[in-house]
MARVEXKE-411552 format. One record per residue (C-alpha): residue number from 1; x, y, z. Coordinates in steps of 0.02 Angstrom, whole numbers. Each point is the difference from the previous one (the first is absolute). Last residue first. Layout:
BEGIN
ATOM   palo        u        v        w
ATOM    NUM        X        Y        Z
...
END
This chain:
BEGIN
ATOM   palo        u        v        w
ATOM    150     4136      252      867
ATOM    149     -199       23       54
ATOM    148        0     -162      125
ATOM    147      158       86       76
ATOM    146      -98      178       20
ATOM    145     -137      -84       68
ATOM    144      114      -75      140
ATOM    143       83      154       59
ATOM    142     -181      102       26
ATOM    141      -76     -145      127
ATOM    140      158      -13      107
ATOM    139       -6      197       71
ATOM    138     -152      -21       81
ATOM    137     -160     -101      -36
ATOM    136      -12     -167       35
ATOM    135      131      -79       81
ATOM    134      -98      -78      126
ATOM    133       99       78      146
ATOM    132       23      161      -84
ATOM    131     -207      -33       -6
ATOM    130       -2      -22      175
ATOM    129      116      153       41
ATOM    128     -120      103     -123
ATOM    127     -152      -58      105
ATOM    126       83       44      183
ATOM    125       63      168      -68
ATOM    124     -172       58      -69
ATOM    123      -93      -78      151
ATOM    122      126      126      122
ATOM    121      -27      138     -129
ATOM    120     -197      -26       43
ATOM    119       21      -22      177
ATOM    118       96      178       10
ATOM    117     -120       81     -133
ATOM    116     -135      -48      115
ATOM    115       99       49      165
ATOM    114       37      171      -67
ATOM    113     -179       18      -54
ATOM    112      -64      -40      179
ATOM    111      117      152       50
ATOM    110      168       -7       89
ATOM    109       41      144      115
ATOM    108       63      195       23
ATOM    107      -67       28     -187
ATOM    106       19      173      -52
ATOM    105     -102      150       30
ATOM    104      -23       44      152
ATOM    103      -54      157       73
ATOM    102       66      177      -29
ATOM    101        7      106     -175
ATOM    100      103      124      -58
ATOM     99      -11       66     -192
ATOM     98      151       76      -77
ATOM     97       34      138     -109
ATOM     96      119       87     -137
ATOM     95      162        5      142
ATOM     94       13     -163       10
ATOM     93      172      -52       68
ATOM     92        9      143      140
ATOM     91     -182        9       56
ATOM     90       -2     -166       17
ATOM     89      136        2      118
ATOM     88      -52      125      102
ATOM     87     -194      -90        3
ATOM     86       98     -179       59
ATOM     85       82      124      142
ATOM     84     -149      103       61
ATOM     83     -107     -168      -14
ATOM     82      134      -60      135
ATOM     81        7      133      105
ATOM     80     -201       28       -1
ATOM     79       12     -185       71
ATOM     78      -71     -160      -77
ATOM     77       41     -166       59
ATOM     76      102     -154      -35
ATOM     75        7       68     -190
ATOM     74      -26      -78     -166
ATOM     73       50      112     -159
ATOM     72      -75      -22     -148
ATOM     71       54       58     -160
ATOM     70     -122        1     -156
ATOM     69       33       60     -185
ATOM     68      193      -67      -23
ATOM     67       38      -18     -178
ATOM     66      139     -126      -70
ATOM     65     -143     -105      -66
ATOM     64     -173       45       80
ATOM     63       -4       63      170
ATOM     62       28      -86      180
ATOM     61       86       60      155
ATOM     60       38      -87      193
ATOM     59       74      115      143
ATOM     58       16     -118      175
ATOM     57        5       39      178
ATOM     56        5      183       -3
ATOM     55        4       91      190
ATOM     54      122      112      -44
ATOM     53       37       51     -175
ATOM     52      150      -72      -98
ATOM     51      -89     -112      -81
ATOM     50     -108      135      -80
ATOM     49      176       74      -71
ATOM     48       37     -169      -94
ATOM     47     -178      -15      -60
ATOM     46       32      184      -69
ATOM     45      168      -32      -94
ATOM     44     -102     -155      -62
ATOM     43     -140       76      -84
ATOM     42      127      141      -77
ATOM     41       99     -147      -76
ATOM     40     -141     -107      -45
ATOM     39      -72      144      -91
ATOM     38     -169       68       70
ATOM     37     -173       12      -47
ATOM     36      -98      154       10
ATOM     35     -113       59      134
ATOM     34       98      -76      105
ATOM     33      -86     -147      122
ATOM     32       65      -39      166
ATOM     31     -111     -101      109
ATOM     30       56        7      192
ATOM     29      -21     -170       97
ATOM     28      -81      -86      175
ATOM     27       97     -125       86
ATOM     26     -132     -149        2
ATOM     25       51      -81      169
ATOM     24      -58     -178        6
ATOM     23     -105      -79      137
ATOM     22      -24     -189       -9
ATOM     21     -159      -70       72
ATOM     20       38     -184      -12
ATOM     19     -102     -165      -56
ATOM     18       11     -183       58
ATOM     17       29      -93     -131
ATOM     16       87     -135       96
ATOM     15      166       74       -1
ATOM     14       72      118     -101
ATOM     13     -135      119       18
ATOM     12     -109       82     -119
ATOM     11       -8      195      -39
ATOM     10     -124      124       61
ATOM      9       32      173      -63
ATOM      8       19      185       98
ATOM      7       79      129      -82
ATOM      6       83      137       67
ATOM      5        6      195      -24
ATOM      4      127       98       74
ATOM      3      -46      186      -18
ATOM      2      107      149      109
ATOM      1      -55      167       20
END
């Protein structure tokens, strides 16, 4: 059985505002969590192996420090061969446990609080320029009121 989910958003044109349906294929993903969290060498030596397995587009990880606690491994489709595979090689590096799970869970697109922080970094940048400008703030203001204090 294969799954290959899309997504279907409306986005605005270039020209004219005119609006367009724009379908985008959400490549469904494998959740990886061990029952215990993992060193960043034994996390990586199994990322490297999940690359290896057919039909893997991309293997992403997260965990706190130097710990890896989540893997997950996109794929263009899923076949028994291929959860055969990313299970083999689970079984291998984490021998006290695992947990499987299939959907998505990481972003595949920008959402409206990636645009806010975007426009609000953007104003951040454009108001310390102008004040650089100015000369207020920045690295001037600091020099001077140690001269007026010698």
């Amino acid at each position: 059985m294969v799954v290959e989910p899309t997504s279907t958003h409306i986005s605005e044109g270039q020209e004219g505002g005119e609006q367009q349906e724009e379908q985008q294929r959400v490549l469904p993903e494998v959740q990886i969590v061990p029952h215990r969290l993992l060193s960043e060498r034994t996390g990586m030596k199994l990322v490297e192996e999940l690359k290896t397995v057919g039909l893997v587009s991309r293997v992403a990880y997260a965990g706190p420090g130097d710990m890896i606690g989540y893997i997950w491994v996109e794929v263009f489709g899923f076949h028994e061969k291929t959860m055969e595979r990313i299970r083999a090689a689970c079984d291998k590096y984490l021998p006290f446990g695992y947990d499987l799970s299939i959907g998505r869970f990481t972003k595949y697109r920008k959402t409206v609080s990636d645009y806010i922080r975007e426009d609000m970094m953007r104003r951040l940048r454009e108001k310390l320029a102008e004040l650089a400008e100015r000369g207020e703030g920045g690295e001037g203001g600091e020099g001077e009121e140690e001269e007026n204090r010698r």
